[in-house]
C-alpha positions as CSV (number, residue, x, y, z in Angstrom):
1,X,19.5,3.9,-5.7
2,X,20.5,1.5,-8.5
3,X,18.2,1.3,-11.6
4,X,16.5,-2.1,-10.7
5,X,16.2,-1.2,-7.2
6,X,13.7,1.5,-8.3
7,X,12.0,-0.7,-9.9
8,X,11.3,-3.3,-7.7
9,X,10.7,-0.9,-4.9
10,X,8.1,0.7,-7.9
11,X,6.7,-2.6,-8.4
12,X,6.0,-3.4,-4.9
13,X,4.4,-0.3,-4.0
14,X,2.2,-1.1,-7.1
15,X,1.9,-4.3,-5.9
16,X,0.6,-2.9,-2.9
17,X,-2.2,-0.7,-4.6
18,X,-3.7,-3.8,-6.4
19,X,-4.1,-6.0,-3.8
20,X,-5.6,-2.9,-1.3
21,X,-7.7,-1.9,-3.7
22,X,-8.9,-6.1,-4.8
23,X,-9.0,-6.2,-0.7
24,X,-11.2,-3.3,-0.2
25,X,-13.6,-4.3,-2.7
26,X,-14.0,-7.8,-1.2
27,X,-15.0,-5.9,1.5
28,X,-18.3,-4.4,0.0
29,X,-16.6,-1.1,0.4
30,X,-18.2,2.0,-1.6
31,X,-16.1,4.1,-3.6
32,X,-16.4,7.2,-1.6
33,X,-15.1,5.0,1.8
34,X,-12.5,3.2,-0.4
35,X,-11.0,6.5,-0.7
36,X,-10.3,6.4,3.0
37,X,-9.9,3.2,3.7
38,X,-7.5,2.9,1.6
39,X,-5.4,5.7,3.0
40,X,-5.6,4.1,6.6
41,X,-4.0,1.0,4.6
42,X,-1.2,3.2,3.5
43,X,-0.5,5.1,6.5
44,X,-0.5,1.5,8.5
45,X,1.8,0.5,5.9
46,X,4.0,3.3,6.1
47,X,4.4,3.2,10.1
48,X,4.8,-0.5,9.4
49,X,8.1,0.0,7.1
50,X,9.1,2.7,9.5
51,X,8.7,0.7,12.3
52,X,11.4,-1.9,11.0
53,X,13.8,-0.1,9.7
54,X,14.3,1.5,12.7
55,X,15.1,-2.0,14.6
């Protein structure tokens, strides 16, 4: 993978963390159930890319 491919695929994922995190706040969400709502964002996100790139 090409230098500024890393790092857009980098930035994205970070990308990703921010606005889960801004998201999960909004939601009145303590910090001990951010913890796992947050990993049910990233394992629907990671079925999600899955999911397309096998179509």
């Amino acid at each position: 993978m090409l230098s500024t491919q890393t790092d857009e695929v980098l930035g994205f994922i970070r990308e990703f963390e921010v606005s889960s995190r801004d998201y999960l706040l909004s939601k009145g969400l303590s910090e001990s159930e951010m913890r796992n709502a947050y990993l049910d964002l990233q394992w629907d996100f990671l079925h999600t890319i899955l999911k397309n790139i096998s179509q």
